[in-house]
LUMGU-256238 format. One record per residue (C-alpha): residue in three letters; x, y, z; residue number from 1. Coordinates in pm, 1 decimal. Last residue first. Layout:
LUMGU-256238
ALA|X|Y|Z|NUM;
...
END
This chain:
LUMGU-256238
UNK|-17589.6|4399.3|-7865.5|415;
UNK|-17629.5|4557.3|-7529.8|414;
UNK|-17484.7|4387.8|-7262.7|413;
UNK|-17697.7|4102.9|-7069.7|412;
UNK|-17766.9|4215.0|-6761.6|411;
UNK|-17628.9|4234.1|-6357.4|410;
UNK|-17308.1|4225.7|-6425.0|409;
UNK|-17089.5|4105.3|-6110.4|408;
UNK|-16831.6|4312.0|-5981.0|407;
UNK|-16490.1|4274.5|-5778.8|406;
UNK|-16230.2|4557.5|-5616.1|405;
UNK|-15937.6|4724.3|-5725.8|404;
UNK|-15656.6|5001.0|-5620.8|403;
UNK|-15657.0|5378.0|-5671.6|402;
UNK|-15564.2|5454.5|-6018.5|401;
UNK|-15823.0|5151.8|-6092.5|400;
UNK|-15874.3|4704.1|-6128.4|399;
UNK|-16150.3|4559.7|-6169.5|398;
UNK|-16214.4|4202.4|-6129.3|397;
UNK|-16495.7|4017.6|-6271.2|396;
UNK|-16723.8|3755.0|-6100.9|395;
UNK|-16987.8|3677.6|-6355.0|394;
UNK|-17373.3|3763.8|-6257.9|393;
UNK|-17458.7|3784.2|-6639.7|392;
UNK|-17136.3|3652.1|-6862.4|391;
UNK|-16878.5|3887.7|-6971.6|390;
UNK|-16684.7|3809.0|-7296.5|389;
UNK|-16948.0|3927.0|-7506.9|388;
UNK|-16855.5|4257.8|-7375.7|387;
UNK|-16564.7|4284.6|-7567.5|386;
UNK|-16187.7|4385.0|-7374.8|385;
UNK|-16203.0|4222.9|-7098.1|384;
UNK|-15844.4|4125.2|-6942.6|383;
UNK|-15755.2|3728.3|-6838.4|382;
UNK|-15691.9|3738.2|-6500.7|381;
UNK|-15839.0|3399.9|-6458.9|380;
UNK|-16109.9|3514.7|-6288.2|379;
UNK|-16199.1|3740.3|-6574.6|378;
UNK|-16011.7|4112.5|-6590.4|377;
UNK|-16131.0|4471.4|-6620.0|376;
UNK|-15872.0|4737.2|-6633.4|375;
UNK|-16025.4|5087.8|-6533.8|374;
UNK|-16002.5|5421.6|-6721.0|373;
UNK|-16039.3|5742.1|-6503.3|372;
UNK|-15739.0|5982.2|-6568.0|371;
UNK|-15550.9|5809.0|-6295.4|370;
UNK|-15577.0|5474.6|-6470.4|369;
UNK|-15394.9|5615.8|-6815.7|368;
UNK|-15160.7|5740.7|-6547.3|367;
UNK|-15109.7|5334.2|-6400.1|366;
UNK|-15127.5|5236.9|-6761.1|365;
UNK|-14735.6|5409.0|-6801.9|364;
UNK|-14669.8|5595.2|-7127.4|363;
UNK|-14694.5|5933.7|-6968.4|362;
UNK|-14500.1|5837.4|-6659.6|361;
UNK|-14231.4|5689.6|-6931.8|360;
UNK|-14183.1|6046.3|-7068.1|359;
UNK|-14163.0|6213.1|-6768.2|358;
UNK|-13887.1|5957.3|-6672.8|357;
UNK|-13720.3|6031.2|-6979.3|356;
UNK|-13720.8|6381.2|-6948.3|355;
UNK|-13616.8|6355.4|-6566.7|354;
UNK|-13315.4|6130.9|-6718.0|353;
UNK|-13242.3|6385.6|-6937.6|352;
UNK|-13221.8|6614.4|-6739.9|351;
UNK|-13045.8|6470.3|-6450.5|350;
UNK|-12773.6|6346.3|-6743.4|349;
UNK|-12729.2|6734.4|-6804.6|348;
UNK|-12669.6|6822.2|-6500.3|347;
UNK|-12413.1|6552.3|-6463.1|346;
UNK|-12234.3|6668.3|-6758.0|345;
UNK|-12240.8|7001.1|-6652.1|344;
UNK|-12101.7|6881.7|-6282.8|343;
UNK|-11840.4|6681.0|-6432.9|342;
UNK|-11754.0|6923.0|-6700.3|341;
UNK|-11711.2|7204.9|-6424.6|340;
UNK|-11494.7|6955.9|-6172.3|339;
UNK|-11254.9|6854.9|-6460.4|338;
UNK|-11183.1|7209.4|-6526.0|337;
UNK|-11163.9|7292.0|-6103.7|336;
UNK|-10918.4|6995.9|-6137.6|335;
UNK|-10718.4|7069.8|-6482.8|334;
UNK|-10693.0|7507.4|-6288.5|333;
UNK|-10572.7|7312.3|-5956.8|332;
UNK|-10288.1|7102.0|-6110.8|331;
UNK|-10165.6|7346.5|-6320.6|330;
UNK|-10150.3|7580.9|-6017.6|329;
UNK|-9966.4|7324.3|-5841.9|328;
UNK|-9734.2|7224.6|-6159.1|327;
UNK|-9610.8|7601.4|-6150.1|326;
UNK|-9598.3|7574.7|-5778.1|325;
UNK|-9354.1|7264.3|-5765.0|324;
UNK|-9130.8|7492.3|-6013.2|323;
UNK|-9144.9|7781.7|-5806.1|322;
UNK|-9042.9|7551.8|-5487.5|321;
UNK|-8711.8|7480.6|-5638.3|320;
UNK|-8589.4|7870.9|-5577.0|319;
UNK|-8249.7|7895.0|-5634.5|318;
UNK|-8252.7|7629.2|-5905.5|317;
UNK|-8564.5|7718.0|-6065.8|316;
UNK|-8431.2|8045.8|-6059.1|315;
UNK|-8062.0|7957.7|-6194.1|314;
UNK|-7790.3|8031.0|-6059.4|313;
UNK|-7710.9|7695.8|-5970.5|312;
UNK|-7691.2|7595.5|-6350.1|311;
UNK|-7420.1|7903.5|-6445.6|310;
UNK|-7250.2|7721.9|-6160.0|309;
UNK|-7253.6|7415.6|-6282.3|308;
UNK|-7132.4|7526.3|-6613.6|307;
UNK|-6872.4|7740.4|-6480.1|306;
UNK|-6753.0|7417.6|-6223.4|305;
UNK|-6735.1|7195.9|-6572.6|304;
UNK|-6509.5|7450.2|-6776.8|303;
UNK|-6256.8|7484.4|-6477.9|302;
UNK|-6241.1|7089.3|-6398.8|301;
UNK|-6216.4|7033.1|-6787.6|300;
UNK|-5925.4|7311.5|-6788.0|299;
UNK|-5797.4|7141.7|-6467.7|298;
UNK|-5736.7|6819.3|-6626.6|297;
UNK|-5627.6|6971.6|-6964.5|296;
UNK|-5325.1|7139.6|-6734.9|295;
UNK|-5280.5|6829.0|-6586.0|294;
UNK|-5274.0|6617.1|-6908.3|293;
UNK|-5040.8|6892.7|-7062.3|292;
UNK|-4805.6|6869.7|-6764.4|291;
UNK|-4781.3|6523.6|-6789.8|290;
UNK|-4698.7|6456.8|-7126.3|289;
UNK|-4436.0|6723.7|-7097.8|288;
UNK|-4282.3|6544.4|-6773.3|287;
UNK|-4286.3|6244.4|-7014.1|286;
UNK|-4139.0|6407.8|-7331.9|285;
UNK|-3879.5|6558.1|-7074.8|284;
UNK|-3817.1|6195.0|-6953.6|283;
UNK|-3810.3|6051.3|-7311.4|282;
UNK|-3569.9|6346.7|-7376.0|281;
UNK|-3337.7|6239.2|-7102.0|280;
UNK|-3375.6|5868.1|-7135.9|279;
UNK|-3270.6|5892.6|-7525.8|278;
UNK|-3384.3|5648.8|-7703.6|277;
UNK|-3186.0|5307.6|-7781.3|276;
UNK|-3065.5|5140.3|-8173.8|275;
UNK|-3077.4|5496.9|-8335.6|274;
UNK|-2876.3|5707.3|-8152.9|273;
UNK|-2603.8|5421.6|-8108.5|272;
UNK|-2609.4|5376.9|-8489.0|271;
UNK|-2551.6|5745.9|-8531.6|270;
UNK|-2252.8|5741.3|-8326.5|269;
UNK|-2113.9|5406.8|-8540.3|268;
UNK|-2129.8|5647.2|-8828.6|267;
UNK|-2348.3|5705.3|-9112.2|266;
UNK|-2656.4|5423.7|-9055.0|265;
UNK|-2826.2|5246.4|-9216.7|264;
UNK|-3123.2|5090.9|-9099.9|263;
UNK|-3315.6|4735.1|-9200.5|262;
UNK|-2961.3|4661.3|-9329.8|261;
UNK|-2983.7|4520.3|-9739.2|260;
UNK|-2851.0|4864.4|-9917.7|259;
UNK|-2600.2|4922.6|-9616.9|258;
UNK|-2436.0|4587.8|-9628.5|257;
UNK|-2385.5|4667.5|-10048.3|256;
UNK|-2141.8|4932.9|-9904.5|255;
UNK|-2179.5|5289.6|-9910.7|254;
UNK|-1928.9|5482.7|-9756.3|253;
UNK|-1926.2|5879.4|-9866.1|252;
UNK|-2139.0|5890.6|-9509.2|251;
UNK|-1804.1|5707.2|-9298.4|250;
UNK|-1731.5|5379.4|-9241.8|249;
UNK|-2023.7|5066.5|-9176.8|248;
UNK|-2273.1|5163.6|-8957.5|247;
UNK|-2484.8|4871.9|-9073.4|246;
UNK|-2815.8|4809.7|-8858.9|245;
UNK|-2987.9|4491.8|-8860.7|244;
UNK|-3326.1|4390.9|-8732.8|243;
UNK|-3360.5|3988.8|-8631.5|242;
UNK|-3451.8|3722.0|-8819.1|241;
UNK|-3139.3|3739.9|-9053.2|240;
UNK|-3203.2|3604.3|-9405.7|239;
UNK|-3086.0|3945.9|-9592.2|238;
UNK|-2784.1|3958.0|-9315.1|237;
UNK|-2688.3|3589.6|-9466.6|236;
UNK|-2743.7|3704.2|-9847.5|235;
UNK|-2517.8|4016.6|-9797.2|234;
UNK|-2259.2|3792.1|-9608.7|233;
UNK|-2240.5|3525.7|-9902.3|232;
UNK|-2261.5|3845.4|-10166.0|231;
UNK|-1949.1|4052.1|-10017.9|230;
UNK|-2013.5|4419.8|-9969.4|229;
UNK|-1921.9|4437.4|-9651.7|228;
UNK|-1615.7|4207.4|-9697.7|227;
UNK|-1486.0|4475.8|-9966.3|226;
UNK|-1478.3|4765.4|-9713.6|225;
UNK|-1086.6|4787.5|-9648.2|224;
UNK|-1084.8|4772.7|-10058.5|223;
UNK|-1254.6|5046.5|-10092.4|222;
UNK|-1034.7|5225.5|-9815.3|221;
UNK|-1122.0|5275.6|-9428.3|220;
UNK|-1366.7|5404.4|-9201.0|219;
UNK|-1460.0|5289.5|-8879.2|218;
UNK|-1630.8|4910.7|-8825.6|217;
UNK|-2002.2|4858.3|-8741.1|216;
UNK|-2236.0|4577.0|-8776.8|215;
UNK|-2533.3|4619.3|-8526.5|214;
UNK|-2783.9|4345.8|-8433.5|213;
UNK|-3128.7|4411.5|-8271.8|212;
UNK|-3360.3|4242.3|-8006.3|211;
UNK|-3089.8|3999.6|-7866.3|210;
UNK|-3267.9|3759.2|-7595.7|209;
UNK|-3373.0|3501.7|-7865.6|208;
UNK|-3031.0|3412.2|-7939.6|207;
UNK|-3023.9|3274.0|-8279.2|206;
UNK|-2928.6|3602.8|-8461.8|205;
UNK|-2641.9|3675.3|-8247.5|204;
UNK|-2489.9|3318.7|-8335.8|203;
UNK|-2563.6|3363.2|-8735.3|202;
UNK|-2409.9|3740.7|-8721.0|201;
UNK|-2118.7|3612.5|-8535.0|200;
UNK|-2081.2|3306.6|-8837.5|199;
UNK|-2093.0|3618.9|-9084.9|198;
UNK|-1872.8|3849.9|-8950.9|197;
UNK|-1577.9|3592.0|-8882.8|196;
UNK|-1648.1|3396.2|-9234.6|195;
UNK|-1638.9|3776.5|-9403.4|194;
UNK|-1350.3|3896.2|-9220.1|193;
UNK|-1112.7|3582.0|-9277.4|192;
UNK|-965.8|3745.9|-9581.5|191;
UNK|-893.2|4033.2|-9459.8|190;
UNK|-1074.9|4335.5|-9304.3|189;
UNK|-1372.1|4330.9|-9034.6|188;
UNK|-1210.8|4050.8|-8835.6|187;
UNK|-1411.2|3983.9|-8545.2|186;
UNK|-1507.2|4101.7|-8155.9|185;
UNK|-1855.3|4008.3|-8076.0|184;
UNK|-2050.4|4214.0|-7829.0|183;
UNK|-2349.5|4119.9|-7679.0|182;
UNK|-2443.5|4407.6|-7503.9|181;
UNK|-2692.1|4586.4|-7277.5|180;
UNK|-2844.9|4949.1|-7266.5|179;
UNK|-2950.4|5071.1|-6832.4|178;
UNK|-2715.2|5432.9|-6931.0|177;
UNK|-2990.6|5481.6|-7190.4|176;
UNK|-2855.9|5792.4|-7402.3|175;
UNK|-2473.3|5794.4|-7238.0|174;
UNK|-2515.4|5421.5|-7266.4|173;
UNK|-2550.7|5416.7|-7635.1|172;
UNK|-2326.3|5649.6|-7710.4|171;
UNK|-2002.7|5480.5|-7465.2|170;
UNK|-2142.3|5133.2|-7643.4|169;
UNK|-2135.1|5244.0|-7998.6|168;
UNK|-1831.2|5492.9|-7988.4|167;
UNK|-1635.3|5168.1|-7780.2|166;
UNK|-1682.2|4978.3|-8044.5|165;
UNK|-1615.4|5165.7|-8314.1|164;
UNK|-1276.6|5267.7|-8163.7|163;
UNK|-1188.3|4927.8|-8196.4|162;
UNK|-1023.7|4688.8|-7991.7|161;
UNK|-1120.3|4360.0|-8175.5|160;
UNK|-1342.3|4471.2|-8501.7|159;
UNK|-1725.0|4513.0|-8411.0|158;
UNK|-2057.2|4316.5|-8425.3|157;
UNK|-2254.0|4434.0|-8136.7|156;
UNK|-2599.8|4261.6|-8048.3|155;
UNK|-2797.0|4485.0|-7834.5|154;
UNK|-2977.3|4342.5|-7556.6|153;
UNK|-3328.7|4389.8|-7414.5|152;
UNK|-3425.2|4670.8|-7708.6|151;
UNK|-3591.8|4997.7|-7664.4|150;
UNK|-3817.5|5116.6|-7941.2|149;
UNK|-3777.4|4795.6|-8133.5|148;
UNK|-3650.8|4861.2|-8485.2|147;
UNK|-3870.2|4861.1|-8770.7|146;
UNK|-3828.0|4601.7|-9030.9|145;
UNK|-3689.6|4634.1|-9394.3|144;
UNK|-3884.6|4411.6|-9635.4|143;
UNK|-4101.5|4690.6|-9774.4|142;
UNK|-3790.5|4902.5|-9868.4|141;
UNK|-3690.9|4642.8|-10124.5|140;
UNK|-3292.3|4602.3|-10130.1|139;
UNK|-3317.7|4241.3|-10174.3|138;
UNK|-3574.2|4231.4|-10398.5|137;
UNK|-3384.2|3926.4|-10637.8|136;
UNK|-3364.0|4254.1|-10906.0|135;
UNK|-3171.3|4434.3|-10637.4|134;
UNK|-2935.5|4165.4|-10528.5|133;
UNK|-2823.4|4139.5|-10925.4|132;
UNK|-2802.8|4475.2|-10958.9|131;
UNK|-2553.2|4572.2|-10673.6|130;
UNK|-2321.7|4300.3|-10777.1|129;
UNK|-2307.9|4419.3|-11116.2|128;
UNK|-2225.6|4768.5|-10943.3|127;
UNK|-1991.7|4566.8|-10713.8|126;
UNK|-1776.5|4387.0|-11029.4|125;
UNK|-1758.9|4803.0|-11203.1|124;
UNK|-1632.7|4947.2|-10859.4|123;
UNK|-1378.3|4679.1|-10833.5|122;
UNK|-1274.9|4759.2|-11173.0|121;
UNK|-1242.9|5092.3|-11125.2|120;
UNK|-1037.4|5090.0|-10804.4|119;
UNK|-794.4|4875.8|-11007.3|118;
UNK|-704.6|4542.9|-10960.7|117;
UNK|-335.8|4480.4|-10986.7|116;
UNK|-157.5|4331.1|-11270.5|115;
UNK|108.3|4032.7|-11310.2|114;
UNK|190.4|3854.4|-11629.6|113;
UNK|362.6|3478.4|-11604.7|112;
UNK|393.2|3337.0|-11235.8|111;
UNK|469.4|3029.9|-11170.6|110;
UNK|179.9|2892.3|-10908.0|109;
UNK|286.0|2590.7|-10673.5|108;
UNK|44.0|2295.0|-10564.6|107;
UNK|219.5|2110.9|-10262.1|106;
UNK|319.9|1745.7|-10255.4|105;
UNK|639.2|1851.3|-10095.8|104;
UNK|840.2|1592.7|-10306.6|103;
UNK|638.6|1606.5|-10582.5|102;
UNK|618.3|1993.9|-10649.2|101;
UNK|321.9|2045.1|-10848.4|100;
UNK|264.4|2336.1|-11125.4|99;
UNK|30.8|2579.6|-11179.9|98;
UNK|118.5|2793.7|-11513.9|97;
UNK|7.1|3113.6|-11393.2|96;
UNK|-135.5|3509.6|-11510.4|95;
UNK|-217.6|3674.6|-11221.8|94;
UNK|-489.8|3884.4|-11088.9|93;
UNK|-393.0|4141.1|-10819.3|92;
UNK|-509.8|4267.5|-10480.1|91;
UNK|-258.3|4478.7|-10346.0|90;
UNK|-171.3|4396.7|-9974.5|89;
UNK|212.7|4372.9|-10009.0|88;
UNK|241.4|4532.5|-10359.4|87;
UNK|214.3|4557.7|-10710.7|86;
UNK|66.4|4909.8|-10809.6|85;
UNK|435.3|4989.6|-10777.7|84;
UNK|498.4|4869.9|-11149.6|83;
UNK|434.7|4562.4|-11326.4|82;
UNK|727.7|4565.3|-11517.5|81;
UNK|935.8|4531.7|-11188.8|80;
UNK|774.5|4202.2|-11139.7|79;
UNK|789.0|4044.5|-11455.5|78;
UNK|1175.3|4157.5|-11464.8|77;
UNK|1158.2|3977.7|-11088.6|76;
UNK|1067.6|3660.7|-11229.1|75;
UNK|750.4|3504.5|-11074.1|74;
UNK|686.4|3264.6|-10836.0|73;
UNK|387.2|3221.4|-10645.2|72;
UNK|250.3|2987.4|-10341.0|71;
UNK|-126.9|2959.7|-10276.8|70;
UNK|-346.9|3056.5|-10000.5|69;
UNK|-697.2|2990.9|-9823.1|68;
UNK|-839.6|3172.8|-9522.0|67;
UNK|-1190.9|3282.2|-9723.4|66;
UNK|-1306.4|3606.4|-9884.2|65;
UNK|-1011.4|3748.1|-10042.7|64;
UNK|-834.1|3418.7|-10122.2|63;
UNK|-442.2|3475.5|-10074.5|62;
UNK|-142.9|3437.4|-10316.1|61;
UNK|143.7|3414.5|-10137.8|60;
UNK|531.0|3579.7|-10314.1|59;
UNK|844.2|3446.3|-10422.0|58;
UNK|1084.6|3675.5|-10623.4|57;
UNK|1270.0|3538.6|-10883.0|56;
UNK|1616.3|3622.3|-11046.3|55;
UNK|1780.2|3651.8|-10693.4|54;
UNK|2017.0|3956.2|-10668.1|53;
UNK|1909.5|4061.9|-10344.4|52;
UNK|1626.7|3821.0|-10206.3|51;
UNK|1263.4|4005.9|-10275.6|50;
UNK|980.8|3823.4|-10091.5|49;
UNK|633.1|3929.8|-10100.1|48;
UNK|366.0|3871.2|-9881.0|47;
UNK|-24.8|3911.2|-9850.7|46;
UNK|5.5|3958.8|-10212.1|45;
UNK|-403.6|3948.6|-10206.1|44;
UNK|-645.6|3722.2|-10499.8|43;
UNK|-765.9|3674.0|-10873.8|42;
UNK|-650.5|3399.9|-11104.4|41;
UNK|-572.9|3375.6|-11498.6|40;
UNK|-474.5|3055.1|-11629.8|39;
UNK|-189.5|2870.8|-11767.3|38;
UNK|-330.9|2527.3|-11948.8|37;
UNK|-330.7|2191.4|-11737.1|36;
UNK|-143.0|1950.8|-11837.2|35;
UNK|132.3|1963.8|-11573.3|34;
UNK|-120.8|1945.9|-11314.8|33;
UNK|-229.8|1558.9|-11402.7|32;
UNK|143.6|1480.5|-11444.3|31;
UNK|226.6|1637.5|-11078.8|30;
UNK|-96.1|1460.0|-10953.3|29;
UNK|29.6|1110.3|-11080.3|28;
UNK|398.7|1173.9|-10954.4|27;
UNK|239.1|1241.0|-10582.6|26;
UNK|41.2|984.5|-10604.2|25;
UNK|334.3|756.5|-10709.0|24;
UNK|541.6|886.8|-10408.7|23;
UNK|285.1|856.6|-10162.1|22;
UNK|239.6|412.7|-10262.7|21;
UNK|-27.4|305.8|-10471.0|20;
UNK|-226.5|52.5|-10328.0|19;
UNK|-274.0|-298.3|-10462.0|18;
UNK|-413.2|-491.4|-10158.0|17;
UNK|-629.3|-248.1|-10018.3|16;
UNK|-714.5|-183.4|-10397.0|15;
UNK|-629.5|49.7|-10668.3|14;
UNK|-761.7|28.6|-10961.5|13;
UNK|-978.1|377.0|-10979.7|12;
UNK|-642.9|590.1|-10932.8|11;
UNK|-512.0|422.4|-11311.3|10;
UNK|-227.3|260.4|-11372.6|9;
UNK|-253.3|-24.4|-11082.5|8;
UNK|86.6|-106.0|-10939.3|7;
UNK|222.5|-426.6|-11079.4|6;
UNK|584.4|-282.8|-11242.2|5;
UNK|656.0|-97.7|-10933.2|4;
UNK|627.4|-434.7|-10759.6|3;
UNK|908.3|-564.6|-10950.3|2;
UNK|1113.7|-272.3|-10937.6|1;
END
């Protein structure tokens, strides 16, 4: 008792020397519990235990989106007043005063008023939900990506054993029969559906080799579809790097998953059609292809040999040697032109030049000589031309048409 007496009051006193002992945590939590105030809390009966003339009924309290569970008790009056709406697998909000059992040092919920979520107000939370992600641009048609025309592995999201999967892969294959898989087998209902479909998502997203990512699961209720329309997994398929497809239930089934896939699609079958072609109609297309190029091949071939032909025919082509005489005669009628100017032209010069040499016979002193003049020059070669240049008996040199010869006067010239 002594040592009872010398524990620390408060959690933040304790020491490695002064530790409280299990028993007194346990007492301290109860106390801290026990003043809390009843509250109201939302989750799955995932069982419910009626014992035959037991005034309460036991029951767990599951999380919806995560593996996590509580312990209920409520008086079976409270329960019966609730109606058949409360049920194994009904997801209901309860009215509890938590409480702490020491000796198990477990958290316990006593159960006060009991109601089950209706379809109405699930509707009413995902609408909200719905908003939200669209005003962030989540649902924006310019962030959805094309899928590749024919992927190098398929990432497959499916429940374990389901007919979904098998509708994917047996589709897909029966289009491409060469289609691969990486197929992930997780919970797609449940509490543990949305950390199963989410962490596969992650792991097929980081592998480089996977070109496209399909969620699919069959049909099922609302609340069989709540984990597809569950914000954390939303968000985490919004951040995905690769192309996702949601084939989520059937066409009236429209979870949020849908609104944020880069493709929805209706049913698992309509996922396969849309993830791989089809190798028969690409082959068809193909063999189509080809036929038009061949048949555009020869029309070119067709249209090319009529042209040629239509050239051949031709007279310049069936006879080459008109053209060479066209140019002949050309050739002769410029020459014999070219020879007529020349020889006017030369005519011309010869007259002319006999002109001009007429012209310079008149001009010369040798024809001035031939009509009987003489030039008279000194012995210096100096020419006469006044008398009183001449001295008597003066050697002068005369020169005529017909050559020259010397003189001396004889007298004094006249004055």
């Amino acid at each position: 008792m002594a040592v009872t007496a010398s524990l620390p009051d408060k959690a933040a006193d304790t020491t490695p020397e002064s530790p409280w002992p299990v028993r007194t945590l346990s007492m301290k939590v109860g106390d801290y519990i026990d003043r809390m105030s009843p509250l109201w809390v939302e989750g799955q009966i995932v069982q419910l235990n009626r014992r035959p003339g037991a005034p309460t009924c036991y029951l767990t309290l599951r999380d919806t989106e995560v593996d996590m569970s509580f312990s209920v008790t409520v008086h079976v009056n409270t329960l019966n007043a609730m109606g058949p709406a409360v049920r194994e697998g009904a997801r209901v909000v309860v009215q509890a005063k938590p409480t702490f059992w020491t000796k198990r040092g477990s958290l316990h919920l006593q159960a006060r008023q009991m109601k089950a979520v209706g379809v109405g107000d699930l509707l009413a939370r995902l609408e909200h939900l719905k908003t939200v992600l669209r005003s962030e641009g989540l649902f924006d048609q310019s962030r959805k990506r094309r899928l590749p025309f024919l992927p190098g592995t398929i990432g497959l999201i499916v429940g374990r054993a389901s007919a979904a999967e098998k509708d994917v892969v047996e589709n897909a294959r029966r289009r491409w029969p060469a289609a691969t898989f990486a197929i992930r087998q997780v919970a797609v209902q449940g509490p543990g559906a949305v950390a199963e479909v989410t962490r596969a998502l992650q792991e097929l997203d980081a592998d480089r080799t996977v070109d496209v990512i399909v969620i699919s699961r069959g049909g099922g209720s609302l609340e069989d579809l709540l984990p597809f329309s569950n914000e954390a997994l939303v968000r985490a398929v919004a951040q995905a790097l690769t192309p996702v497809v949601s084939a989520i239930g059937h066409d009236v089934d429209t979870p949020l998953l849908d609104f944020v896939a880069d493709l929805r699609a209706s049913t698992p079958t309509d996922a396969a059609k849309a993830i791989v072609p089809s190798l028969a109609e690409e082959t068809s297309q193909l063999r189509a292809m080809r036929g038009g190029g061949a048949r555009a091949l020869q029309h070119r071939v067709t249209v090319e040999r009529r042209h040629l032909e239509a050239l051949r025919t031709r007279p310049v082509l069936i006879r080459p040697e008109v053209m060479v005489d066209a140019r002949r005669a050309d050739v002769t009628r410029l020459r014999e032109r070219a020879t007529y100017r020349m020889t006017d032209r030369l005519g011309r010069a010869r007259d002319q030049v006999g002109h001009l040499r007429g012209q310079v016979r008149s001009l010369s002193p040798l024809q001035t000589l031939e009509r009987g003049y003489a030039v008279v020059r000194d012995i210096d070669g100096a020419i006469i031309t006044d008398p009183a240049q001449v001295a008597v008996d003066e050697l002068l040199h005369v020169t005529v048409a017909s050559g020259d010869f010397g003189v001396r006067p004889v007298s004094e010239p006249p004055h």
